[in-house]
PQR file of N, CA, C, O and H, with PARSE charges and radii, in Angstrom:
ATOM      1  N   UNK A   1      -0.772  -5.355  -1.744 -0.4000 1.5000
ATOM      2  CA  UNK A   1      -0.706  -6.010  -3.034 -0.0000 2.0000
ATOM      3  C   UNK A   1      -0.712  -7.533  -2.857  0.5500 1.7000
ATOM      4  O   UNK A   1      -1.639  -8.184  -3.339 -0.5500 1.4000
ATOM      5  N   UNK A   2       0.153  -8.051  -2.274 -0.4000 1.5000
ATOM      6  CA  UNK A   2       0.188  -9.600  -1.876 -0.0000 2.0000
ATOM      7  C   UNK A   2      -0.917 -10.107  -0.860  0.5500 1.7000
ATOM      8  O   UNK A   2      -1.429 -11.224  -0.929 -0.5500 1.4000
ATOM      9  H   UNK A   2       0.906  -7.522  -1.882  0.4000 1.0000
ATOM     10  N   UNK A   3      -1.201  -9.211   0.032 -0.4000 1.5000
ATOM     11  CA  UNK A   3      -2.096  -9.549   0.656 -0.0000 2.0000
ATOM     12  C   UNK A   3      -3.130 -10.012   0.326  0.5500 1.7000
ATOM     13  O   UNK A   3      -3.561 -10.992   0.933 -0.5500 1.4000
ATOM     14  H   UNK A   3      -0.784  -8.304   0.089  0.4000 1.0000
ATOM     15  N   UNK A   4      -3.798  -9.483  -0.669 -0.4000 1.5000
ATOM     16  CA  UNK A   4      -5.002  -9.806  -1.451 -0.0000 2.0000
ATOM     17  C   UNK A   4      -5.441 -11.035  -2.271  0.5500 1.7000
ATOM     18  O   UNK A   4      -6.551 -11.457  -2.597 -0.5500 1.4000
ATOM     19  H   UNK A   4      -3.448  -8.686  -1.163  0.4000 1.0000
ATOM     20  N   UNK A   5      -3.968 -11.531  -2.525 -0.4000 1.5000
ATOM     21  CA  UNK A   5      -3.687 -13.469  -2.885 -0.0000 2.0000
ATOM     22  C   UNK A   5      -3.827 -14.157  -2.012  0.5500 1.7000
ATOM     23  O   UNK A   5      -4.172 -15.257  -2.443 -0.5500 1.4000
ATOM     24  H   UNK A   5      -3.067 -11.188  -2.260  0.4000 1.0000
ATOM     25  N   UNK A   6      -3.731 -14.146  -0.620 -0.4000 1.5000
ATOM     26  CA  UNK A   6      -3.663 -15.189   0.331 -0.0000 2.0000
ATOM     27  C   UNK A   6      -5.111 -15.390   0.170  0.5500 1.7000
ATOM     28  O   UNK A   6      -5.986 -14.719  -0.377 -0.5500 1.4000
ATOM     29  H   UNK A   6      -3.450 -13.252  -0.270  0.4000 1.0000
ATOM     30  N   UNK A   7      -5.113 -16.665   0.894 -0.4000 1.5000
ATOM     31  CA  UNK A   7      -5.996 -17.989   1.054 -0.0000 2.0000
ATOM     32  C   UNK A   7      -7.097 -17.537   2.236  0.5500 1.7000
ATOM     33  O   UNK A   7      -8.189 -18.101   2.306 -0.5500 1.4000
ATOM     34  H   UNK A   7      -4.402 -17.210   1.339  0.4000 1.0000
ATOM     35  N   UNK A   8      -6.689 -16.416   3.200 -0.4000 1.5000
ATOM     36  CA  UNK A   8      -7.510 -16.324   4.387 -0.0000 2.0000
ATOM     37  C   UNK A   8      -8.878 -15.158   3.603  0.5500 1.7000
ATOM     38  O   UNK A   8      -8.907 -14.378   2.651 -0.5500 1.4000
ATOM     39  H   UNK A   8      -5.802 -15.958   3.143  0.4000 1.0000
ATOM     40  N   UNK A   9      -9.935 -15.663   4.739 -0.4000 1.5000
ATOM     41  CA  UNK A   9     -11.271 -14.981   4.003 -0.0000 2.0000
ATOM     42  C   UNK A   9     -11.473 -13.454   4.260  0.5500 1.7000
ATOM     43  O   UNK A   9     -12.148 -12.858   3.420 -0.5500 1.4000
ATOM     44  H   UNK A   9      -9.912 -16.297   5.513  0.4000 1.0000
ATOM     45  N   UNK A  10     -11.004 -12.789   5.250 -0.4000 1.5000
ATOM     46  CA  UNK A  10     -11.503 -11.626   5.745 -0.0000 2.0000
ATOM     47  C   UNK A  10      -9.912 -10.372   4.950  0.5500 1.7000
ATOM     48  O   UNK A  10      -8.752 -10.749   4.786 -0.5500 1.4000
ATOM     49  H   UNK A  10     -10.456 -13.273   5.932  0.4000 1.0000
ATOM     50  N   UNK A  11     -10.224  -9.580   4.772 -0.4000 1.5000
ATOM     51  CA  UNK A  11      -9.011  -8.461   4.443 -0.0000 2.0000
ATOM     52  C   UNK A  11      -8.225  -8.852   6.001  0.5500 1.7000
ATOM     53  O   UNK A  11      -7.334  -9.702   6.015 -0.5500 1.4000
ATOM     54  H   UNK A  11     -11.166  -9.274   4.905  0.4000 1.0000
ATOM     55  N   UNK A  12      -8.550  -8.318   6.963 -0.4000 1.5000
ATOM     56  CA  UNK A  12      -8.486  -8.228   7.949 -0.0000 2.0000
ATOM     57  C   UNK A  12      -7.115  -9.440   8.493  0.5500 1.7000
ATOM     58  O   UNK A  12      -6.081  -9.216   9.122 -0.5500 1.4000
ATOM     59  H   UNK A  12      -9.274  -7.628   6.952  0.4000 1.0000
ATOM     60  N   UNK A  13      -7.654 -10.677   7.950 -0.4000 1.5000
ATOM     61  CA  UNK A  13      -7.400 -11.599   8.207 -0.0000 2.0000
ATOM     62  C   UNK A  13      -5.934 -11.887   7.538  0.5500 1.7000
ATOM     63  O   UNK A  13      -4.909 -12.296   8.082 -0.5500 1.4000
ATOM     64  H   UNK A  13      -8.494 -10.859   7.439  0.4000 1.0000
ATOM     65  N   UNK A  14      -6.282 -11.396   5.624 -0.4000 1.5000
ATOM     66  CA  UNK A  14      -5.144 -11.138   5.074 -0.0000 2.0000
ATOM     67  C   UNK A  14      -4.622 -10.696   5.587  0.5500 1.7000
ATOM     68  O   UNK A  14      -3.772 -11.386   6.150 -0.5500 1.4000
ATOM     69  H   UNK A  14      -7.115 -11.064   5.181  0.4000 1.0000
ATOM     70  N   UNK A  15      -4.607  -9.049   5.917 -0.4000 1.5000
ATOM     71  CA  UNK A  15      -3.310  -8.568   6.145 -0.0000 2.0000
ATOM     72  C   UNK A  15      -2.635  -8.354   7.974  0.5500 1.7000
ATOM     73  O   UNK A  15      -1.793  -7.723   8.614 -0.5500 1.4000
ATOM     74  H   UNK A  15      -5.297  -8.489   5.459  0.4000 1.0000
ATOM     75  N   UNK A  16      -3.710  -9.374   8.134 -0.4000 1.5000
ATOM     76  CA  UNK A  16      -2.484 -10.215   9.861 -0.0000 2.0000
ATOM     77  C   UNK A  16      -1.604 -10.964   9.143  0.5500 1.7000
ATOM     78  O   UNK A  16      -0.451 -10.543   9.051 -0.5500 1.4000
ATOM     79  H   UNK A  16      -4.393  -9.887   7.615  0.4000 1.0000
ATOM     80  N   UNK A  17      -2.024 -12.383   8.409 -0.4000 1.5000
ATOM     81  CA  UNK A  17      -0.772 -13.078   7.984 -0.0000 2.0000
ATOM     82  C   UNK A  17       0.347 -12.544   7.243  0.5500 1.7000
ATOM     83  O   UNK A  17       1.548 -12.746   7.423 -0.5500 1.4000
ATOM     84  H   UNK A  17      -2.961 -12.725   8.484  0.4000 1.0000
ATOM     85  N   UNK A  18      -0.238 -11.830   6.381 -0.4000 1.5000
ATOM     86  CA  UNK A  18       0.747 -11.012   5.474 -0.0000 2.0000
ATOM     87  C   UNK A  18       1.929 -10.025   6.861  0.5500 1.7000
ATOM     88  O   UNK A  18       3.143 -10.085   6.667 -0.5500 1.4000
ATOM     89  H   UNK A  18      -1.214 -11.666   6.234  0.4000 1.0000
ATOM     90  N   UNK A  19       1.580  -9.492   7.695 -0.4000 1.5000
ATOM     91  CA  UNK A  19       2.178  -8.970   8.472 -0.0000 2.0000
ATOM     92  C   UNK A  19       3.093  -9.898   9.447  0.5500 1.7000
ATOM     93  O   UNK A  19       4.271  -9.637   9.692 -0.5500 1.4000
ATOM     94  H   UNK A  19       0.594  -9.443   7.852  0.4000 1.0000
ATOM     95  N   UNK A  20       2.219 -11.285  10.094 -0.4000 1.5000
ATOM     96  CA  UNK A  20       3.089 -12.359  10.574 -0.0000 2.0000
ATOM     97  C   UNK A  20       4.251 -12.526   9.383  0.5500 1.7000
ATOM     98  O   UNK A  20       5.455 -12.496   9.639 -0.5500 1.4000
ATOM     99  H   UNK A  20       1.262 -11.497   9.895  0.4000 1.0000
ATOM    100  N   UNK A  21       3.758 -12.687   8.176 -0.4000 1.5000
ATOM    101  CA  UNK A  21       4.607 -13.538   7.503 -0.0000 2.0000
ATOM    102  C   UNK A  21       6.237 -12.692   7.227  0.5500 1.7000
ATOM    103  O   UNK A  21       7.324 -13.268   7.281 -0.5500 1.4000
ATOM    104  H   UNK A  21       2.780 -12.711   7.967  0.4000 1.0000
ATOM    105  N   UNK A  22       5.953 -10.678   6.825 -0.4000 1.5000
ATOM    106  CA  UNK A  22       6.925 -10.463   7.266 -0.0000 2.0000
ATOM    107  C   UNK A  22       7.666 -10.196   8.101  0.5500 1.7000
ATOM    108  O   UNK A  22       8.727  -9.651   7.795 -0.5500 1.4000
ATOM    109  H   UNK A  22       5.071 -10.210   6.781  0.4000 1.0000
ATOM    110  N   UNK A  23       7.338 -10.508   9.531 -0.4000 1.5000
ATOM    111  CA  UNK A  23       8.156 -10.705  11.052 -0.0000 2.0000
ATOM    112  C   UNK A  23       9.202 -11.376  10.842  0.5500 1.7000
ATOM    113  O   UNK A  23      10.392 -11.082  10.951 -0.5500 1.4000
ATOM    114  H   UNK A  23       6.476 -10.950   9.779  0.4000 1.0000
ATOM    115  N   UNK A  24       8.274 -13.019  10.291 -0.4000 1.5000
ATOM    116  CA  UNK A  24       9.002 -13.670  10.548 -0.0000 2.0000
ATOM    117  C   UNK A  24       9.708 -13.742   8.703  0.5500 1.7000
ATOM    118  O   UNK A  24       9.591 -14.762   8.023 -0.5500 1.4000
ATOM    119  H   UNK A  24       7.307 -13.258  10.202  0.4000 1.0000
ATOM    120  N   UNK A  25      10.161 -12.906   8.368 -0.4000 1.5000
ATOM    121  CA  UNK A  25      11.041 -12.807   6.574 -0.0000 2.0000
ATOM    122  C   UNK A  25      10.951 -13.977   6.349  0.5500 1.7000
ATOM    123  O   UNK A  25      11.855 -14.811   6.402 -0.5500 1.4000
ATOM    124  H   UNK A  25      10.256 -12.078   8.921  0.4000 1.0000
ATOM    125  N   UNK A  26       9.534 -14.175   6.004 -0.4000 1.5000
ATOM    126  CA  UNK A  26       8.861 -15.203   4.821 -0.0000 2.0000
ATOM    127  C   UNK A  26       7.548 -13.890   3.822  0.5500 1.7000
ATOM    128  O   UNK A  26       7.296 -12.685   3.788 -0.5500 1.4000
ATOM    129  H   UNK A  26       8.799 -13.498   5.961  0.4000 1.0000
ATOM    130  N   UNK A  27       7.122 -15.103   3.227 -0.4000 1.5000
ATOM    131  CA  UNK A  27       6.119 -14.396   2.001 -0.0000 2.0000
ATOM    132  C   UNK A  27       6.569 -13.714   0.822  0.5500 1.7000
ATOM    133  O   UNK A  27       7.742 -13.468   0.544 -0.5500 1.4000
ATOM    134  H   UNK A  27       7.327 -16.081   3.255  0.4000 1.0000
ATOM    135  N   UNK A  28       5.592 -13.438   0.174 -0.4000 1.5000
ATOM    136  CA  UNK A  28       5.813 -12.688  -1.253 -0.0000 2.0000
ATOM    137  C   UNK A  28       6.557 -11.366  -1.322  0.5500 1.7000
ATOM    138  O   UNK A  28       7.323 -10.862  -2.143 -0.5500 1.4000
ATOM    139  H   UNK A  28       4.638 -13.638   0.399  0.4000 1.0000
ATOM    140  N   UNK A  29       5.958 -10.925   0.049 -0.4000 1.5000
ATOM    141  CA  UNK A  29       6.024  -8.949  -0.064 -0.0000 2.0000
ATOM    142  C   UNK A  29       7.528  -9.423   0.381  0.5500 1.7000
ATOM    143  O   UNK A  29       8.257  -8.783  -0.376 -0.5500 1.4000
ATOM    144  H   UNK A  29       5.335 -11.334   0.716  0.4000 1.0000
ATOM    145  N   UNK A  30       8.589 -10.448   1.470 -0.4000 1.5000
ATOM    146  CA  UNK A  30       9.824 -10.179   1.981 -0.0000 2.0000
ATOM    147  C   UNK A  30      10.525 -10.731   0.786  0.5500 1.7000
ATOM    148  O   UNK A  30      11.565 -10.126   0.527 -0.5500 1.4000
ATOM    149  H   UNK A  30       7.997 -10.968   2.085  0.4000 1.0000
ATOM    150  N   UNK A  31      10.175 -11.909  -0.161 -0.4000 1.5000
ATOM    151  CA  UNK A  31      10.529 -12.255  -1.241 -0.0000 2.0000
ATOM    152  C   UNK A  31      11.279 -11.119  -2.246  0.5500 1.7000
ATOM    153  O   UNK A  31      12.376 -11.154  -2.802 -0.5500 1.4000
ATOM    154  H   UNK A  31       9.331 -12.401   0.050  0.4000 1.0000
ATOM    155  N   UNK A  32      10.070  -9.958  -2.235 -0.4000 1.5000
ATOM    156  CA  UNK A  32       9.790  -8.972  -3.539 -0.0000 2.0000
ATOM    157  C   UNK A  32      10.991  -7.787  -2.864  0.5500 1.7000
ATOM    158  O   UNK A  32      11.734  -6.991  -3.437 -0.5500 1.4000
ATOM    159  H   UNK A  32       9.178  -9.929  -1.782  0.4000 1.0000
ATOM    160  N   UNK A  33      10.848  -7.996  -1.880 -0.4000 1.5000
ATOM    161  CA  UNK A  33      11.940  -7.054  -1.170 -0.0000 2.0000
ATOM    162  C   UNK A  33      13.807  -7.792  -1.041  0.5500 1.7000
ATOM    163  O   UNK A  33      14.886  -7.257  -1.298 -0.5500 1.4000
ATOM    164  H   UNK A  33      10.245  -8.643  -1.414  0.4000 1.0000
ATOM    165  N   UNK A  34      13.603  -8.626  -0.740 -0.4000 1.5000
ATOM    166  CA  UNK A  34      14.900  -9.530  -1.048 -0.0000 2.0000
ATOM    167  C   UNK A  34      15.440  -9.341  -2.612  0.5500 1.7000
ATOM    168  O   UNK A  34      16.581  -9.113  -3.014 -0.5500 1.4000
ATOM    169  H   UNK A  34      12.727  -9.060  -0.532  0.4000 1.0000
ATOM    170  N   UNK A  35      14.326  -9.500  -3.269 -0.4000 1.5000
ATOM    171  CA  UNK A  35      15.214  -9.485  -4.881 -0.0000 2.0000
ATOM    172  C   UNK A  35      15.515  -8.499  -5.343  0.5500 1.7000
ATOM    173  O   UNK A  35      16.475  -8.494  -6.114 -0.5500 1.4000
ATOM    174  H   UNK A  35      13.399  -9.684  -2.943  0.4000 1.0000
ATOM    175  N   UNK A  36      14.874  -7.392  -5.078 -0.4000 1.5000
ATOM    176  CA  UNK A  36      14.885  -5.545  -5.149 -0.0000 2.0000
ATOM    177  C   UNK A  36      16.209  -5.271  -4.405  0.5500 1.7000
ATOM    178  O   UNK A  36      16.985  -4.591  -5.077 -0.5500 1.4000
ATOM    179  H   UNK A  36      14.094  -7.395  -4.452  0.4000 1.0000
ATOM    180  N   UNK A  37      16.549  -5.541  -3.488 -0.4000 1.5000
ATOM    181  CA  UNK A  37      17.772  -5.207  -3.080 -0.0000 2.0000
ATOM    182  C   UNK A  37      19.199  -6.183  -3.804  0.5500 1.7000
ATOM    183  O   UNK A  37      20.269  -5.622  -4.042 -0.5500 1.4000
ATOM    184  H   UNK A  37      15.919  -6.093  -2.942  0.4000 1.0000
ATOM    185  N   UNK A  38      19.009  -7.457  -4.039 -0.4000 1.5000
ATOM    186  CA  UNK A  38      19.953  -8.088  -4.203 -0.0000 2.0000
ATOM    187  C   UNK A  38      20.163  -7.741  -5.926  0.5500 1.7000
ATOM    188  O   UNK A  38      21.204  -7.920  -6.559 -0.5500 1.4000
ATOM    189  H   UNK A  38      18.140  -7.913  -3.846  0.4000 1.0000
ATOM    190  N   UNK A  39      18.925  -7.226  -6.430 -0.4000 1.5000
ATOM    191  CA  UNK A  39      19.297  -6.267  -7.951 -0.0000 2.0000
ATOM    192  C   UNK A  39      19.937  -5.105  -7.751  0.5500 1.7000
ATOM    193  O   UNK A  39      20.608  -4.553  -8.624 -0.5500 1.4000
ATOM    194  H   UNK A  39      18.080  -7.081  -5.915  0.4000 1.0000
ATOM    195  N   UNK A  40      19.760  -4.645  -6.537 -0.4000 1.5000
ATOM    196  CA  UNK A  40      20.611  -3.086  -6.067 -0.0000 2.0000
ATOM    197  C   UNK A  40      21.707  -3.144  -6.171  0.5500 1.7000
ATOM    198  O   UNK A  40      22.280  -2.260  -6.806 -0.5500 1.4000
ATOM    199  H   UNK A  40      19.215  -5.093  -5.828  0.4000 1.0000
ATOM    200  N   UNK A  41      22.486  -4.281  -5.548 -0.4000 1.5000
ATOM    201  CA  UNK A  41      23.650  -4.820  -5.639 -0.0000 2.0000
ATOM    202  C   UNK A  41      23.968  -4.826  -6.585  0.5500 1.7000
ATOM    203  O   UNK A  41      24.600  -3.829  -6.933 -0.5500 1.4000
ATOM    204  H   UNK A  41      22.020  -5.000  -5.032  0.4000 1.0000
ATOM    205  N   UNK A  42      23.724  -6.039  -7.711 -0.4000 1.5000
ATOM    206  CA  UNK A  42      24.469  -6.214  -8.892 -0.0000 2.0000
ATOM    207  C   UNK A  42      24.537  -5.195  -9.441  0.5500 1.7000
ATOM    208  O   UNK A  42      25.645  -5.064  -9.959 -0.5500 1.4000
ATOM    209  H   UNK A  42      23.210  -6.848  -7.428  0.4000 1.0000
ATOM    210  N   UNK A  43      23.644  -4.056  -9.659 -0.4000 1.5000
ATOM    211  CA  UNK A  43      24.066  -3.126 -10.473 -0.0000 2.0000
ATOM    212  C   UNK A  43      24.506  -1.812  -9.941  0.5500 1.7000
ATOM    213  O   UNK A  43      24.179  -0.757 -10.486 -0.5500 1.4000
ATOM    214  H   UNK A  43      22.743  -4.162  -9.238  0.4000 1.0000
ATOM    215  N   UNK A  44      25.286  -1.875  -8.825 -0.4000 1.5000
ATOM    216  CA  UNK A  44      26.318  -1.389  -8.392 -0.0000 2.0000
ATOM    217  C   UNK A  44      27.906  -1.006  -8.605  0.5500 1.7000
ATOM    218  O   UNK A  44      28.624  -0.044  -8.331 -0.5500 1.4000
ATOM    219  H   UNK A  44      25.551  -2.732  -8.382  0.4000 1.0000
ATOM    220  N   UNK A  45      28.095  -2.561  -9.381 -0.4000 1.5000
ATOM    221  CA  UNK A  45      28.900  -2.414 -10.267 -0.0000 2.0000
ATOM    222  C   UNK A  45      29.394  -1.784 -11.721  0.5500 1.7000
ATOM    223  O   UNK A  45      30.461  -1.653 -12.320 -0.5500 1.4000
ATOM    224  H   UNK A  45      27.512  -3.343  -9.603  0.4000 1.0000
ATOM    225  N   UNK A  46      27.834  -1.436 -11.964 -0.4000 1.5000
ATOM    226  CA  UNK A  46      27.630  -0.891 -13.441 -0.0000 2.0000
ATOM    227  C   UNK A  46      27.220   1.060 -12.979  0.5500 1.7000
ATOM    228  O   UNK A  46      26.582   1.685 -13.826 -0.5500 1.4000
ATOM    229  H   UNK A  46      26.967  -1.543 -11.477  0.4000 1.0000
ATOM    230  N   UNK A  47      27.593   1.713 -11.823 -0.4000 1.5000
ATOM    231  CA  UNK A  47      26.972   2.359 -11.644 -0.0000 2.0000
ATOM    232  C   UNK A  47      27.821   3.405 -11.674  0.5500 1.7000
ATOM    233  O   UNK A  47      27.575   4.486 -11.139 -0.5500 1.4000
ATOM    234  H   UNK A  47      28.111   1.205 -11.135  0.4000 1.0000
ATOM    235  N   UNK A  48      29.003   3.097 -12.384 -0.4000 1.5000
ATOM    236  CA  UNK A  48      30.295   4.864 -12.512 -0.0000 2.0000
ATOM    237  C   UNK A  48      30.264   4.889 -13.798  0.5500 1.7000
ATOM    238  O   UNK A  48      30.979   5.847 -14.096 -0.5500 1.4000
ATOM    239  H   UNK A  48      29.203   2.219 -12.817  0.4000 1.0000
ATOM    240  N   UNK A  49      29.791   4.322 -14.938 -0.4000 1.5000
ATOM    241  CA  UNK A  49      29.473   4.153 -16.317 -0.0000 2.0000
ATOM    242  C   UNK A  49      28.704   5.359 -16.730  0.5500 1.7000
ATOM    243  O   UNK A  49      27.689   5.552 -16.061 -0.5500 1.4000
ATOM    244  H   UNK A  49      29.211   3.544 -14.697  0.4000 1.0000
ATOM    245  N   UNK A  50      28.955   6.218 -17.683 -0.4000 1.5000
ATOM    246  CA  UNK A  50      27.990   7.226 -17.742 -0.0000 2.0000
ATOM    247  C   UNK A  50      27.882   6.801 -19.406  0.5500 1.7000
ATOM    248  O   UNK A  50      28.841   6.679 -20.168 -0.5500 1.4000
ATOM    249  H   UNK A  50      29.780   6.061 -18.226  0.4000 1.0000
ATOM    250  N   UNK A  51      26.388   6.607 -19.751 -0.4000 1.5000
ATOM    251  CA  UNK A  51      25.599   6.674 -20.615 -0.0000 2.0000
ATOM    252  C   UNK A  51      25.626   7.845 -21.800  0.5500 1.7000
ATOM    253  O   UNK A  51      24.763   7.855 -22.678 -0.5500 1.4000
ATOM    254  H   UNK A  51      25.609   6.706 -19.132  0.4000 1.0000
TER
END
């Protein structure tokens, strides 16, 4: 999905950086994964509440 935004010309090419980038927890995709969990969290607290 993110891969396909970067700047490099080849797929190929995309999805090396995209793969460097999450080694080293940078980019969109470690971004999109950071906030997905840190929403896991907060609503952890809300999670013995029955509807």
């Amino acid at each position: 999905l993110f891969a396909r935004k970067r700047h490099e010309k080849t797929m190929s090419g995309k999805l090396a950086g995209e793969i460097m980038a999450a080694y080293k927890e940078e980019g969109a995709a470690f971004k999109r994964k950071e906030d997905t969990h840190r929403m896991a969290d907060a609503n952890k607290a809300f999670s013995h509440f029955r509807f």
